[in-house]
C-alpha positions as CSV (number, residue, x, y, z in Angstrom):
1,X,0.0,0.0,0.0
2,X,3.0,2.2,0.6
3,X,4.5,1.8,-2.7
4,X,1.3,2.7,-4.0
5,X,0.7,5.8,-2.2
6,X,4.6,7.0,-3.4
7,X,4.0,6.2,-6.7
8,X,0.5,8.7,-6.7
9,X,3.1,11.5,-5.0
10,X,5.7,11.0,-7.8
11,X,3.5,11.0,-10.4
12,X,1.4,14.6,-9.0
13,X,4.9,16.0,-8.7
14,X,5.7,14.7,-12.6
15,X,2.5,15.8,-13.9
16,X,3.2,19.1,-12.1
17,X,6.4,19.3,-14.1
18,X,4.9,18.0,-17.5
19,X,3.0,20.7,-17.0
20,X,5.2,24.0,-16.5
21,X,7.8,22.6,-19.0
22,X,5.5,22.0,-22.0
23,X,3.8,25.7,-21.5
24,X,5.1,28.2,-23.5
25,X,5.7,30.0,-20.4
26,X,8.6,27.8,-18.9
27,X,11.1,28.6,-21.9
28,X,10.2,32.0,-21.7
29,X,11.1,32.3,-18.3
30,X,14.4,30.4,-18.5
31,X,15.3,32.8,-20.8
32,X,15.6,35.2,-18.2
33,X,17.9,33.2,-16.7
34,X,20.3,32.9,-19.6
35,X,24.0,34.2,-18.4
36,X,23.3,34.0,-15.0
37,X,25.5,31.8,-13.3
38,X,23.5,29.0,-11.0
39,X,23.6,25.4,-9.7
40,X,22.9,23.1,-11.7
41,X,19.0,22.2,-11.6
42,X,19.5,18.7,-12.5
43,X,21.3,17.9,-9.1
44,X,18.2,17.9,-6.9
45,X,19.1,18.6,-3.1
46,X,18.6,16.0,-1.1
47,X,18.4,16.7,2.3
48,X,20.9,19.7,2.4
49,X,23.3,17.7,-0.2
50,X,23.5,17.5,-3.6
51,X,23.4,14.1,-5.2
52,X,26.2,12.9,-7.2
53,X,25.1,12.3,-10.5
54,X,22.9,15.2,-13.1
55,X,20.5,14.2,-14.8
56,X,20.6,14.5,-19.1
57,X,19.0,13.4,-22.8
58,X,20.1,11.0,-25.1
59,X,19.3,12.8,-28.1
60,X,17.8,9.6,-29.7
61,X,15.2,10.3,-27.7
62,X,13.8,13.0,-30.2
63,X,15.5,11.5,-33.4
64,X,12.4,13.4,-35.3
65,X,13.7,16.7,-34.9
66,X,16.0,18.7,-36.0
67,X,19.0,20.0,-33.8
68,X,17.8,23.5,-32.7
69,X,14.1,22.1,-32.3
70,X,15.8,19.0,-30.1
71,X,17.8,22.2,-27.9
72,X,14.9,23.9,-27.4
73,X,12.6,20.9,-26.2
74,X,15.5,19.8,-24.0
75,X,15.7,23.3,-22.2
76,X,12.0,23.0,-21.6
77,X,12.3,20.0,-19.7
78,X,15.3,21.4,-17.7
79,X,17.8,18.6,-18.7
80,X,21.4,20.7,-19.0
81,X,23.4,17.9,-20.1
82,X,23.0,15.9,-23.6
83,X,25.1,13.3,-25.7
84,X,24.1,13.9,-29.9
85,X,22.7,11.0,-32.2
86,X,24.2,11.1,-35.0
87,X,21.0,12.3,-36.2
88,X,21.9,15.7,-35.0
89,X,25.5,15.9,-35.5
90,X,26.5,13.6,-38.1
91,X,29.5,10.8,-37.9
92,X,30.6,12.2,-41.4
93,X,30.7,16.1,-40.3
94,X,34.0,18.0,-41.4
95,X,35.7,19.3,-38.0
96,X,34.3,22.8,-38.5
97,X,30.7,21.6,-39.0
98,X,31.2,19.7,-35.5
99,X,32.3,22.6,-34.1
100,X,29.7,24.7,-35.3
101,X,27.1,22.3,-34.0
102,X,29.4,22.4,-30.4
103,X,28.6,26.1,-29.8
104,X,25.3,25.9,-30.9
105,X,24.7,23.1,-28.2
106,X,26.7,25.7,-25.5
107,X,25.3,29.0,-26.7
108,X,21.5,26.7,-25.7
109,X,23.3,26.4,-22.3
110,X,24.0,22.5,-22.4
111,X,26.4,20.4,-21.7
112,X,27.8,18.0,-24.8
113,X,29.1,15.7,-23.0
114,X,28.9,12.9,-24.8
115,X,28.2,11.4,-28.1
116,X,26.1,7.9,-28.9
117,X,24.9,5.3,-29.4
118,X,28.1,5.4,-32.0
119,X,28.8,2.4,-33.9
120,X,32.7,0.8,-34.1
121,X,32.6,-1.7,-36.8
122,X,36.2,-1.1,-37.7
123,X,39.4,0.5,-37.4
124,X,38.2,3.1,-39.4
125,X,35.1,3.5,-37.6
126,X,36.9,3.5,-34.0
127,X,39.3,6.2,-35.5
128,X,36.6,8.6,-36.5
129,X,34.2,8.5,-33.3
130,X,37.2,9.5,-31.3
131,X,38.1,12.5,-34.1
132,X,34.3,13.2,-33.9
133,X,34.1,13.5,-30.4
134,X,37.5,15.0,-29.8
135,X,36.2,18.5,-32.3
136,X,33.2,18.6,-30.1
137,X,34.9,18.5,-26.6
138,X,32.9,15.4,-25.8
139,X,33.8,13.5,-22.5
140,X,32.3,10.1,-23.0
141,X,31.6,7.8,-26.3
142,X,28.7,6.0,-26.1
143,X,29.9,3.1,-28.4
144,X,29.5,-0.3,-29.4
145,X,32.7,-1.3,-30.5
146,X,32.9,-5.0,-32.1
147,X,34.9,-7.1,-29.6
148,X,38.1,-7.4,-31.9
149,X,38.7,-4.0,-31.8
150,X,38.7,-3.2,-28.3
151,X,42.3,-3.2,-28.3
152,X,42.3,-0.5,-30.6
153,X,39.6,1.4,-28.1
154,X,42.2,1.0,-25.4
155,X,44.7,2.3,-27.0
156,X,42.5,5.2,-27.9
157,X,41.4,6.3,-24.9
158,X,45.2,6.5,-23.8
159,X,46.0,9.0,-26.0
160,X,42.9,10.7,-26.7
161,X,41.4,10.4,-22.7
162,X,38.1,10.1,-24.1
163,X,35.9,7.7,-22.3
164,X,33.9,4.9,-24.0
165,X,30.9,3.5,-22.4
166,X,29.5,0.6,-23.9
167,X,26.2,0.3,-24.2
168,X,24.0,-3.3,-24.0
169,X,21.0,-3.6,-26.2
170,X,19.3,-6.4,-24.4
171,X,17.6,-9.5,-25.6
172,X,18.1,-8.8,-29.6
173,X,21.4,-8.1,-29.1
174,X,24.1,-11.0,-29.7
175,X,27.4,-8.9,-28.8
176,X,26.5,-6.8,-26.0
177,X,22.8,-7.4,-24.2
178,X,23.7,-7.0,-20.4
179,X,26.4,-5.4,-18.2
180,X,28.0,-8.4,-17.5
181,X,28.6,-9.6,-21.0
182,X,30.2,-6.0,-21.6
183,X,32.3,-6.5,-18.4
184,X,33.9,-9.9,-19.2
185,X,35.6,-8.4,-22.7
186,X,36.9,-5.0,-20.8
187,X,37.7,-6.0,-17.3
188,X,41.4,-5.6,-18.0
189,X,41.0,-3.1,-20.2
190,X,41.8,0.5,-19.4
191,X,39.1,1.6,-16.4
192,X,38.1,4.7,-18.9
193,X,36.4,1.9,-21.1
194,X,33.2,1.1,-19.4
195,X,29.4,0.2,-18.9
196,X,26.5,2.3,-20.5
197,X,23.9,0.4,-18.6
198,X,20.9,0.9,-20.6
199,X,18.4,-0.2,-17.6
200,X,15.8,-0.8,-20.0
201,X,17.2,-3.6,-21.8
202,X,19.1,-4.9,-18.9
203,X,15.6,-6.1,-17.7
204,X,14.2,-6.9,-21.2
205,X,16.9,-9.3,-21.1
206,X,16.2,-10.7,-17.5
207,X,18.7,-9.3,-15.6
208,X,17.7,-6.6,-12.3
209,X,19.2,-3.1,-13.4
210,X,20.2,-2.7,-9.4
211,X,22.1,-5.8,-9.2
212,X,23.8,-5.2,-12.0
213,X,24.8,-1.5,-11.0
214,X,25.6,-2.9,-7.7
215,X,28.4,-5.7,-9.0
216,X,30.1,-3.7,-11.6
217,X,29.3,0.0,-9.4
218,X,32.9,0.9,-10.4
219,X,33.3,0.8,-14.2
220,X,29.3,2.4,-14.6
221,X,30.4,5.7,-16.8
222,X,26.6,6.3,-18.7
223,X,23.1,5.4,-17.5
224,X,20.6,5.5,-19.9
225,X,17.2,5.6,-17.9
226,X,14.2,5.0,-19.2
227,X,11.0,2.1,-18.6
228,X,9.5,-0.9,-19.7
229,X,6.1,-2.2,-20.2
230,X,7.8,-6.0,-18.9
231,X,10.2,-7.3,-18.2
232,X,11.2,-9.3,-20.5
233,X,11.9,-9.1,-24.6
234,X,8.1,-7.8,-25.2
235,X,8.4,-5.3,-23.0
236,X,7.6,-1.8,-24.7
237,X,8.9,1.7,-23.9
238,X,6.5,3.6,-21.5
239,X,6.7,6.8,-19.6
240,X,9.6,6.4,-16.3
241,X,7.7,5.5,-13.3
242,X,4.8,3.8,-15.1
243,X,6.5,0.5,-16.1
244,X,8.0,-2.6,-14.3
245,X,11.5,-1.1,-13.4
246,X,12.2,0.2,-9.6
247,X,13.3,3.4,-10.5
248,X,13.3,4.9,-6.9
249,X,15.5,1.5,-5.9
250,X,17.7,2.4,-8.6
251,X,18.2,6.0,-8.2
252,X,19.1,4.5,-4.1
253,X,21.7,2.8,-5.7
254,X,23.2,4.9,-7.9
255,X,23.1,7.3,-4.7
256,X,25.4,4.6,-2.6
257,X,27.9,3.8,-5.2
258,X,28.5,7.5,-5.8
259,X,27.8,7.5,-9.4
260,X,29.5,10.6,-10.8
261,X,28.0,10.7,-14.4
262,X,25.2,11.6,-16.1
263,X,21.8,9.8,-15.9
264,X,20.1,10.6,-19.6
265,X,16.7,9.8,-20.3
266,X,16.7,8.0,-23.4
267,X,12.4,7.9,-24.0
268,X,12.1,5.6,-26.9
269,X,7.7,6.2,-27.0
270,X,5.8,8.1,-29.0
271,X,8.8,9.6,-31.9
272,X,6.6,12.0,-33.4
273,X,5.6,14.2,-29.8
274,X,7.6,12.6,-27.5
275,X,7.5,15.5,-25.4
276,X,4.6,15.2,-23.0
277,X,6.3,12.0,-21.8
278,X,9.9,12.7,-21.8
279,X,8.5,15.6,-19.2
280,X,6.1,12.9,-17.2
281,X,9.5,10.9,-17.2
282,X,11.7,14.0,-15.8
283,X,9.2,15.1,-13.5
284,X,8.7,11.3,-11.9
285,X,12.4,11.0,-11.6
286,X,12.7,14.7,-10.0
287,X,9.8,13.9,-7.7
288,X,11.9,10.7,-6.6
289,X,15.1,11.8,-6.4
290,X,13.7,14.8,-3.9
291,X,12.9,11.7,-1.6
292,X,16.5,10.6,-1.5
């Protein structure tokens, strides 16, 4: 009955949310703001401390849109840190077209900090994402590199000291669909080569995201939130805090493994006006993490 009754608070405090970031209103008034130098809003406090980890987008989240619609829409949901899709910064860009796309990204006040989901087929492939990401003053790859050339990625991240977080894709996914599958190529690898747990797939695939945070709490350098209808390979994309996944029981853990990165929403649902949503989601995860 208790889990109940904190799920009907969340969700008043994320339709609360949905609400002031989808009016008009919100983005008019955090243009105001624009300059002025503040905390960070997406590190709520929690009882008189900040938590360690900031909450972001994975720009795949609104693949539909073009990059100055998908800056705007993420300032309107208060999310100050992003990693680009390809989609809105391509692989192929010449170094002054990724920088122009850089500044337009810091002159919306946002953090790139990161760039992914980005394929490493080969050596080619592995060279470029670390060019790519270098010109845009990313901190963190969100790859998939093919096993064979993780030597390659470790040598890479020597010289470059760009991080790579690999990213499981679940049930479908042959290479890479859990943590621990990731964890048994790298785990002498250099420690800036790492998990993007994907939470949503890690329980499509049968495995508890908080266990699997919990055993490998040191190498974690992405989380991609989001929820799941089940939990299991039919499970569907759904709004955070109305699926199957304990996000509150997550966020705990992130909490006491001091998780230092960014936690981006990655909202798969609804690609044509996914915003209503990807604000429910924010809000849920604000409400909860104000519990912490």
């Amino acid at each position: 009955m208790k889990q109940n009754h904190n799920r009907r608070e969340f969700l008043q405090v994320a339709a609360g949310v949905a609400a002031l970031v989808t009016s008009p209103a919100w983005g008019a008034e955090r243009g105001k703001t624009k300059g002025r130098k503040k905390r960070s809003e997406s590190a709520v406090p929690a009882r008189g401390r900040a938590l360690p980890f900031e909450l972001g987008l994975a720009s795949y989240t609104l693949r539909k849109f073009d990059l100055a619609k998908t800056l705007e829409m993420t300032n309107r949901v208060g999310l100050r840190h992003i990693a680009l899709k390809d989609v809105h910064l391509a692989m192929d860009s010449t170094p002054e077209q990724i920088r122009a796309a850089a500044d337009q990204v810091k002159a919306a006040g946002i953090d790139l900090y990161g760039g992914g989901v980005i394929y490493m087929r080969d050596e080619a492939q592995v060279n470029r994402a670390f060019d790519y990401a270098k010109a845009a003053g990313m901190r963190v790859i969100i790859g998939v590199p093919v096993p064979e050339l993780l030597p390659l990625v470790d040598k890479k991240v020597k010289e470059y000291d760009i991080k790579v977080a690999i990213h499981n894709h679940g049930p479908g996914d042959k290479v890479y669909p859990v943590p621990a599958t990731i964890m048994e190529k790298i785990k002498d690898l250099d420690r800036r080569i790492g998990l993007c747990n994907d939470i949503g797939h890690t329980i499509r695939a049968g495995v508890d995201p908080v266990a699997s945070i919990l055993e490998f709490a040191d190498r974690h350098l992405d989380i991609h939130i989001k929820d799941v209808t089940a939990a299991d390979a039919k499970g569907g994309a759904t709004e955070v805090g109305r699926g199957v996944i304990d996000i509150p029981q997550v966020l705990r853990t992130l909490v006491k493994i001091n998780y230092t990165g960014i936690v981006s929403f990655e909202y798969e649902k609804s690609e044509n006006d996914p915003l209503p949503g990807l604000a429910e989601s924010v809000g849920y995860t604000r409400g909860v993490m104000a519990t912490l």
